[in-house]
C-alpha positions in Angstrom: 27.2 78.9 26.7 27.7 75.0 27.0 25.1 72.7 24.8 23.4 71.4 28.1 23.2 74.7 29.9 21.3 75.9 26.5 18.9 72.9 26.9 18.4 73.3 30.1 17.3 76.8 29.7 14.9 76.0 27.4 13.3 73.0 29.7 13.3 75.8 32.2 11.0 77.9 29.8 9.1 75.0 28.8 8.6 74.2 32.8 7.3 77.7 33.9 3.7 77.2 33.9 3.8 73.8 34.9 3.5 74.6 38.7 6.1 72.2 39.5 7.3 72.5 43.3 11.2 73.5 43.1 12.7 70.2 43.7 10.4 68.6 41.3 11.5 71.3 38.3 15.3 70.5 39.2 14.4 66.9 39.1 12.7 67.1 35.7 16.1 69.2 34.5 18.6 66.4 36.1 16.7 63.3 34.3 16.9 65.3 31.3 20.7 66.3 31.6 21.2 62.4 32.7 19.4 60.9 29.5 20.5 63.3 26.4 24.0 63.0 28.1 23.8 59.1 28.1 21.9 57.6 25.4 23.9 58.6 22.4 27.1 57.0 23.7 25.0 53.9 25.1 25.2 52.0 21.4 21.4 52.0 21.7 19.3 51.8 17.8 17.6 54.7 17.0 19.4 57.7 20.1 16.8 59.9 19.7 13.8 58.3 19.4 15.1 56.3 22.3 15.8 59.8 24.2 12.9 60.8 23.9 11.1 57.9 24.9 12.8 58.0 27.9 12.4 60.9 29.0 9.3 60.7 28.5 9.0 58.3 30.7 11.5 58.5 33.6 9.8 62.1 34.2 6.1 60.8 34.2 7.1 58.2 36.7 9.3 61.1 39.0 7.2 63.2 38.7 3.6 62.3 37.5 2.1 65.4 38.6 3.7 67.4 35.6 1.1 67.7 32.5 1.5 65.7 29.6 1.3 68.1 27.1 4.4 69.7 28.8 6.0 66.3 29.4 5.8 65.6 25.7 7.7 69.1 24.7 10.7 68.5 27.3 11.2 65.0 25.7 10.7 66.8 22.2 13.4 68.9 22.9 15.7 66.3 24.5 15.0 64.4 21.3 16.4 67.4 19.2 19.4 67.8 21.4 20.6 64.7 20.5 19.9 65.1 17.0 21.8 68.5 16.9 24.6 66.2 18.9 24.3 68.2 22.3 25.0 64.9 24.4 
């Protein structure tokens, strides 16, 4: 199982109560894929911290409907991904 399939499964669990329309869930996944894939190669200070940050806030802009409580755990565990070097 590839790194960023076992992230996504685990935004997938951290998604399913979030009543997120189909499209919007998927969304949430691809911005997540797209930063933790991105940021650690970008040269940026500080790649996680900067991960999470944003994530944290390219989702709330997509897709502002999704809690914040559950917005903060996806970028949590975006944040950990690229401190475990999954991007």
């Amino acid at each position: 199982m590839s790194a960023l399939h076992t992230l996504d499964v685990r935004l997938y669990e951290a998604l399913a109560g979030a009543g997120l329309r189909a499209e919007e869930r998927d969304r949430v996944i691809d911005l997540c894929d797209f930063v933790v894939a991105m940021v650690p190669g970008s040269g940026l200070p500080h790649p996680a911290r900067t991960t999470r940050s944003a994530v944290h806030l390219l989702v709330g802009t997509s897709v502002p409907a999704l809690d914040l409580a559950v917005r903060g755990a996806i970028a949590r565990l975006c944040e950990v991904a690229v401190v475990r070097g999954l991007g």
